[in-house]
MARVEXMI-388490 format. One record per atom (N, C-alpha, C): atom name; x negated, y, z; residue in three letters. Coordinates in steps of 0.02 Angstrom, whole numbers, plus 50000, padded with zeros to 5 digits. Example, Ala and Ser with C-alpha at 12.3 -4.5 7.8 and 13.67 -1.06 7.14 Angstrom:
BEGIN
+-------+-------+-------+-------+---------+
| atomo |    px |    py |    pz | residuo |
+-------+-------+-------+-------+---------+
|     N | 49340 | 49716 | 50390 |     ALA |
|    CA | 49385 | 49775 | 50390 |     ALA |
|     C | 49340 | 49835 | 50390 |     ALA |
|     N | 49358 | 49888 | 50354 |     SER |
|    CA | 49316 | 49947 | 50357 |     SER |
|     C | 49355 | 50002 | 50394 |     SER |
+-------+-------+-------+-------+---------+
% end
This chain:
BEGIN
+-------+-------+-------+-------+---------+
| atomo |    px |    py |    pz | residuo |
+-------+-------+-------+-------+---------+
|     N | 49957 | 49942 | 50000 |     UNK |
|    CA | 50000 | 50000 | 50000 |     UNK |
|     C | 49955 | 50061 | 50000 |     UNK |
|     N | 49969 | 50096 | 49957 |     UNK |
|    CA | 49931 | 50163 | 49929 |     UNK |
|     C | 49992 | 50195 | 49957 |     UNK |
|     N | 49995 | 50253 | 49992 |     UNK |
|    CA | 50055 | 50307 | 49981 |     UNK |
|     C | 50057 | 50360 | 50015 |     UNK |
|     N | 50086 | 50416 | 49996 |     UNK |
|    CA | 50096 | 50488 | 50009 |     UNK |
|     C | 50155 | 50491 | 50059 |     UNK |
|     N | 50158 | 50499 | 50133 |     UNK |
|    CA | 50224 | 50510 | 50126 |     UNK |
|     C | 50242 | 50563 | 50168 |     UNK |
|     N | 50303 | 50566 | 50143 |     UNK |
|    CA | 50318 | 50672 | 50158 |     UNK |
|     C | 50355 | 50667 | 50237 |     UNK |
|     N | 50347 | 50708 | 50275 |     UNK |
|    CA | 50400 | 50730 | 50329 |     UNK |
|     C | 50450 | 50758 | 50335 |     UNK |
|     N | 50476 | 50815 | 50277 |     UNK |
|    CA | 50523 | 50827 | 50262 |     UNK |
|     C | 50559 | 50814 | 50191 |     UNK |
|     N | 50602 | 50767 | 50216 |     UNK |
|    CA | 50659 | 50740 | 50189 |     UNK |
|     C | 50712 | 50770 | 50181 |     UNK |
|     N | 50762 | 50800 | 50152 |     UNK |
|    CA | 50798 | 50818 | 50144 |     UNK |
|     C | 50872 | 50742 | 50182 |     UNK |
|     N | 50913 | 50779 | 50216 |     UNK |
|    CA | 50969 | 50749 | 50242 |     UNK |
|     C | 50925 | 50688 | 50309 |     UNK |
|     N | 50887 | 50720 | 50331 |     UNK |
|    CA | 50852 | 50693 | 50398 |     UNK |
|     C | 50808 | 50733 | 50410 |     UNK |
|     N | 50820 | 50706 | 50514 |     UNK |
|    CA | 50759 | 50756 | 50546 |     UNK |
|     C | 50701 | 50725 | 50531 |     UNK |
|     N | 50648 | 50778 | 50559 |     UNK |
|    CA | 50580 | 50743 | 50559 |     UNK |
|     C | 50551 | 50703 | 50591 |     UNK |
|     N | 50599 | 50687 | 50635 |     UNK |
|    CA | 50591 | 50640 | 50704 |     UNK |
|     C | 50638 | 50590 | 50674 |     UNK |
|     N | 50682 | 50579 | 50638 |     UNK |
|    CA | 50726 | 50518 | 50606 |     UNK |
|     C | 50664 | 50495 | 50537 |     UNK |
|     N | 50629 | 50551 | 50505 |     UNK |
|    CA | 50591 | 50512 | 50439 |     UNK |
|     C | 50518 | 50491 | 50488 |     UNK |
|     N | 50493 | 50508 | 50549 |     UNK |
|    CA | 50447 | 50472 | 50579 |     UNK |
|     C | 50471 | 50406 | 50603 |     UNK |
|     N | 50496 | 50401 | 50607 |     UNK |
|    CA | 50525 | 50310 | 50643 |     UNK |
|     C | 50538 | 50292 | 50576 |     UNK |
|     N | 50586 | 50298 | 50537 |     UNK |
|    CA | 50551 | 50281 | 50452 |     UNK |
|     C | 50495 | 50243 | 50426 |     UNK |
|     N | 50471 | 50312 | 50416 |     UNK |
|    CA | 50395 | 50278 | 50421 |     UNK |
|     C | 50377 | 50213 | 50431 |     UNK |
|     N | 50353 | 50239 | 50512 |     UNK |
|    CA | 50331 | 50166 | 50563 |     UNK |
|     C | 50375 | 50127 | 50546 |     UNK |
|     N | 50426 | 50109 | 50549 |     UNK |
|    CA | 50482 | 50050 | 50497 |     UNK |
|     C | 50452 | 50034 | 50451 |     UNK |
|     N | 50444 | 50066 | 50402 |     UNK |
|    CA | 50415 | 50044 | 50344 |     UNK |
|     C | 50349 | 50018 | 50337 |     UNK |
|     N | 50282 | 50053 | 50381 |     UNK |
|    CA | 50218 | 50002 | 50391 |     UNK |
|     C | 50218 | 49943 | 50437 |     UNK |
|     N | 50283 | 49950 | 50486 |     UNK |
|    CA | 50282 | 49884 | 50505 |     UNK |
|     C | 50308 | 49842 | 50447 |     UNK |
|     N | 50354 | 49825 | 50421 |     UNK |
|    CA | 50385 | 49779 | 50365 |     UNK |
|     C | 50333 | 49770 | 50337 |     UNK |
|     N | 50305 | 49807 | 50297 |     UNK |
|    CA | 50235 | 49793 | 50261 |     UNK |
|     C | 50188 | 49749 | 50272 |     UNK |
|     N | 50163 | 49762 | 50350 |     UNK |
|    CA | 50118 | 49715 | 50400 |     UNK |
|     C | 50150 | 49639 | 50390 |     UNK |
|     N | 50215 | 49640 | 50395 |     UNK |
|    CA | 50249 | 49567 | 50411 |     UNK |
|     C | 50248 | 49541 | 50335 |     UNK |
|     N | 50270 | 49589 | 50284 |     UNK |
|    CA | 50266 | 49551 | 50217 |     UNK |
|     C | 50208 | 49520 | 50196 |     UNK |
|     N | 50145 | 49566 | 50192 |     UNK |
|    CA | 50088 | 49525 | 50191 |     UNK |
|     C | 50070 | 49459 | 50223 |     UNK |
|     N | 50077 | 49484 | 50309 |     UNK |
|    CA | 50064 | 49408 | 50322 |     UNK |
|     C | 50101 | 49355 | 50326 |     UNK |
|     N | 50159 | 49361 | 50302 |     UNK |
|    CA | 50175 | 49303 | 50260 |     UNK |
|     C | 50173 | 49257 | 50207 |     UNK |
|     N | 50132 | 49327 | 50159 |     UNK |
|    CA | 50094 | 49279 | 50109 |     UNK |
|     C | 50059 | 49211 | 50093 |     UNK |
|     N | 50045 | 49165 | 50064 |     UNK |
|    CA | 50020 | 49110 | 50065 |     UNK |
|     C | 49951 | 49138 | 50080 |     UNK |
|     N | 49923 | 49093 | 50126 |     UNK |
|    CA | 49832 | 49103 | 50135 |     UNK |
|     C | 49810 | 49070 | 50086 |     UNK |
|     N | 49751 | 49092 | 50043 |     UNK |
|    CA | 49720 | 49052 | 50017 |     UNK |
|     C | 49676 | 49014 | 50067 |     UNK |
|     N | 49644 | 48942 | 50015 |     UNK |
|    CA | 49616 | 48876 | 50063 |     UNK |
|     C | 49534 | 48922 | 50099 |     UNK |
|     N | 49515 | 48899 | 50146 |     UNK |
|    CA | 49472 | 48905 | 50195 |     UNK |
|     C | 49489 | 48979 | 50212 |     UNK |
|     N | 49527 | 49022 | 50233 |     UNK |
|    CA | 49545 | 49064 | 50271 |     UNK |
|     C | 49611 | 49073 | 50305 |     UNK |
|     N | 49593 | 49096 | 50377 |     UNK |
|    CA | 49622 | 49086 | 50443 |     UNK |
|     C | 49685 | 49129 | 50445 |     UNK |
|     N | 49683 | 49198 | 50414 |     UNK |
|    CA | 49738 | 49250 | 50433 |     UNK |
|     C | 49727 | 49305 | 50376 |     UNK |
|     N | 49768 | 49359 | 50380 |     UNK |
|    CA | 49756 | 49423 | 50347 |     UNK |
|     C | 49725 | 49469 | 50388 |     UNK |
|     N | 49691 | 49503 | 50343 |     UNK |
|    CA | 49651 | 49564 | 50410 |     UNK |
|     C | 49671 | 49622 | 50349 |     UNK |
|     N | 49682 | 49693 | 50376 |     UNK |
|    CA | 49709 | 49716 | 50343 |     UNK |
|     C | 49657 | 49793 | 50341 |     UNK |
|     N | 49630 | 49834 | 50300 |     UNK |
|    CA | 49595 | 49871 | 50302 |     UNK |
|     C | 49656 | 49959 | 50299 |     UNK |
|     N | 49633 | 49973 | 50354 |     UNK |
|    CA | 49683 | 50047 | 50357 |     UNK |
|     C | 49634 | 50126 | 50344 |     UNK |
|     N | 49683 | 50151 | 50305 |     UNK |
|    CA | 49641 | 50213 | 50300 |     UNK |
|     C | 49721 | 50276 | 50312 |     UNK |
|     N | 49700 | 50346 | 50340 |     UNK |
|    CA | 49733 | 50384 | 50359 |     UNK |
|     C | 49720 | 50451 | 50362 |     UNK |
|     N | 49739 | 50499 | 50348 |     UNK |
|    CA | 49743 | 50577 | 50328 |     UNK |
|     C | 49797 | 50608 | 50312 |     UNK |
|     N | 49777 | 50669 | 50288 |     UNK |
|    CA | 49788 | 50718 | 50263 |     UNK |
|     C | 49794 | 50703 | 50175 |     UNK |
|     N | 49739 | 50681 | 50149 |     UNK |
|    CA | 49752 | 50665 | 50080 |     UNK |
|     C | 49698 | 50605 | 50063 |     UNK |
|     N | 49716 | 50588 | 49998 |     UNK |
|    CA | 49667 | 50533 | 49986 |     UNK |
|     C | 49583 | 50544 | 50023 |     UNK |
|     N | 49578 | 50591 | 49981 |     UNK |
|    CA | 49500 | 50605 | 49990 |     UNK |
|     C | 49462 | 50608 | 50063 |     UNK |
|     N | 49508 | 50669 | 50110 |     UNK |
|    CA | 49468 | 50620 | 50185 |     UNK |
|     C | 49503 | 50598 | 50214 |     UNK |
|     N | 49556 | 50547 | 50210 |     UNK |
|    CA | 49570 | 50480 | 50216 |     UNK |
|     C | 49508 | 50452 | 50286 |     UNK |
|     N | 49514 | 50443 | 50337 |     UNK |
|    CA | 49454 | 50402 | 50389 |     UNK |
|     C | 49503 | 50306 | 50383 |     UNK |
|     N | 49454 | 50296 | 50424 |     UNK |
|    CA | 49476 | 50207 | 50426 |     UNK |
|     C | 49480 | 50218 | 50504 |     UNK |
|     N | 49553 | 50165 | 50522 |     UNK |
|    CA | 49590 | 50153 | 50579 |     UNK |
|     C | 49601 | 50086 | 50599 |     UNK |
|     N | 49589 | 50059 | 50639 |     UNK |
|    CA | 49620 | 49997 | 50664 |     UNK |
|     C | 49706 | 49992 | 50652 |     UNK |
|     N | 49731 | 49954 | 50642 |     UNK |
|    CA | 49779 | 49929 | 50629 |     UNK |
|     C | 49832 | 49962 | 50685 |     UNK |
|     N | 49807 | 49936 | 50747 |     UNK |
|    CA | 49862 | 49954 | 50796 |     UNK |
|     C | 49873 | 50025 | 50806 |     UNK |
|     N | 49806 | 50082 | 50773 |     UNK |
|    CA | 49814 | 50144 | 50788 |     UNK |
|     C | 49844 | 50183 | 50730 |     UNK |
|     N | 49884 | 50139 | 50693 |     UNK |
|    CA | 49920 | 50194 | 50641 |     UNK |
|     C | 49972 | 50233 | 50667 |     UNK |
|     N | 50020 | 50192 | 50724 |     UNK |
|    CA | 50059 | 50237 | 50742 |     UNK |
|     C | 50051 | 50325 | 50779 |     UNK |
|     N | 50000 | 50296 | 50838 |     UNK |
|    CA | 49977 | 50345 | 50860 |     UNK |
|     C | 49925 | 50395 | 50798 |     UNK |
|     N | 49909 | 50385 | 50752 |     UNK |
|    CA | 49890 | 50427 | 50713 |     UNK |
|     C | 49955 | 50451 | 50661 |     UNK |
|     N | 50005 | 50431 | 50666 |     UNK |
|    CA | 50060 | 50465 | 50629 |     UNK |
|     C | 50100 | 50516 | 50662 |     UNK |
|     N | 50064 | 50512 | 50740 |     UNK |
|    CA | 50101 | 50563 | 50786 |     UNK |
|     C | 50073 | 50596 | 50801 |     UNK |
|     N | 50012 | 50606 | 50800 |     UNK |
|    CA | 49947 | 50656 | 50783 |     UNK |
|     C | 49967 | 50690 | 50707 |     UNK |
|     N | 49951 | 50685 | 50664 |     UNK |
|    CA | 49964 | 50703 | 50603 |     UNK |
|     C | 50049 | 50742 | 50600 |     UNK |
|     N | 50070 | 50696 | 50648 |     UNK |
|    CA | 50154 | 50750 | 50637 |     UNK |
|     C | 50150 | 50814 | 50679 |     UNK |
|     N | 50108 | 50812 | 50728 |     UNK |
|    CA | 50129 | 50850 | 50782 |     UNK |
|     C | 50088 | 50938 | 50735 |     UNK |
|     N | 50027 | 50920 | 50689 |     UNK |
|    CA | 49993 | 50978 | 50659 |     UNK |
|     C | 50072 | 51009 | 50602 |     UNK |
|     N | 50118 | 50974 | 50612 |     UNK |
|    CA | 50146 | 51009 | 50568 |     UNK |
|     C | 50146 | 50999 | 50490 |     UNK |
|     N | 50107 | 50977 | 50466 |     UNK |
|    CA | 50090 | 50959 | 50415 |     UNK |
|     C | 50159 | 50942 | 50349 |     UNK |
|     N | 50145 | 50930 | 50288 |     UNK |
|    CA | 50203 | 50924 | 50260 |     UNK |
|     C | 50222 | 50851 | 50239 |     UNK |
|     N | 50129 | 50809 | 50224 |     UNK |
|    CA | 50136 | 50755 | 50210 |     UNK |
|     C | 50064 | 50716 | 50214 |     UNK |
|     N | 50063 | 50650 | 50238 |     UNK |
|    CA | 49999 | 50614 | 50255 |     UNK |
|     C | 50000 | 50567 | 50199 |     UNK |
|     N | 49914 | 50550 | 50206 |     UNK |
|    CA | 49934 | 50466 | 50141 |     UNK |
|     C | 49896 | 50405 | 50195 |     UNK |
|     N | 49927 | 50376 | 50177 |     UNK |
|    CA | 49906 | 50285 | 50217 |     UNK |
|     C | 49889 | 50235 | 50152 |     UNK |
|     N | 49848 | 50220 | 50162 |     UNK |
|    CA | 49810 | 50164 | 50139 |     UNK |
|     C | 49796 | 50077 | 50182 |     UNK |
|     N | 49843 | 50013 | 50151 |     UNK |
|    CA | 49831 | 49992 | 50189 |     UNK |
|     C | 49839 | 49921 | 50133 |     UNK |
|     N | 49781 | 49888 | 50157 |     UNK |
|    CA | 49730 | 49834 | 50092 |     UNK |
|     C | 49746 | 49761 | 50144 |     UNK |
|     N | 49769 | 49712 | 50114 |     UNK |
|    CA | 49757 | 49657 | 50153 |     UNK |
|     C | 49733 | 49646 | 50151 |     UNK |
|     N | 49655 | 49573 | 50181 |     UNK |
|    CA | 49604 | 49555 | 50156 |     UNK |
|     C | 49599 | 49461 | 50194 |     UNK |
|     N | 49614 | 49427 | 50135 |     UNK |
|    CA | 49574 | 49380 | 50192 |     UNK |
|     C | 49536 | 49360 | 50235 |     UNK |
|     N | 49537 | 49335 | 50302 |     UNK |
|    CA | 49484 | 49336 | 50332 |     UNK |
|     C | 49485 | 49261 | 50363 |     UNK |
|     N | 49409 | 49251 | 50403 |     UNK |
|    CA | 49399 | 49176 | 50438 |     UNK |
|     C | 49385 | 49193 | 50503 |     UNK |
|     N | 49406 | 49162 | 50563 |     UNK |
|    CA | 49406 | 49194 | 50621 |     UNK |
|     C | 49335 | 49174 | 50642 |     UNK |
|     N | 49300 | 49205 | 50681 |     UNK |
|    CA | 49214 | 49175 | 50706 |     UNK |
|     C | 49221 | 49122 | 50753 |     UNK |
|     N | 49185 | 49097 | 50759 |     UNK |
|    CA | 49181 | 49036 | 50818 |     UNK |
|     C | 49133 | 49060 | 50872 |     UNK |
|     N | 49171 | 49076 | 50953 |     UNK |
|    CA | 49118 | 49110 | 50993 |     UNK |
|     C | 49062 | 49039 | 51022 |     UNK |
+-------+-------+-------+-------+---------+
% end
């Protein structure tokens, strides 16, 4: 998932298109990992990126997109982009 997405929506608050949102990157999270694994890998690992616009875009852990969508709302802003790559992965053996 590549995408732009705006805060103001027309016919919703900005506090109804933020839970949106987060709705929508959760579903995402769940669609992927339901995907078939390919053979010798364990799970999906998913690579996140987050901003202002493509270009400085930083990389986020997974669990911190929300709290970075409430950062990013609170500047006011008009619209963020999220970047978010599945990747196969193999878990390590400690």
């Amino acid at each position: 998932m590549k995408k732009t997405f705006q805060f103001n929506v027309k016919n919703k608050t900005t506090d109804r298109q933020i839970d949106s949102i987060k709705s929508e990157v959760k579903k995402y999270f769940g669609r992927e990992r339901r995907k078939k694994l390919p053979e010798s890998v364990d799970y999906w690992d998913f690579e996140c990126k987050i901003g202002n616009n493509e270009k400085v875009a930083d990389s986020v852990h997974m669990s911190k997109i929300n709290e970075m969508i409430n950062k990013i709302a609170a500047t006011k802003t008009e619209s963020f982009y999220l970047e978010i790559l599945a990747i196969p992965a193999q878990r390590m053996k400690k």
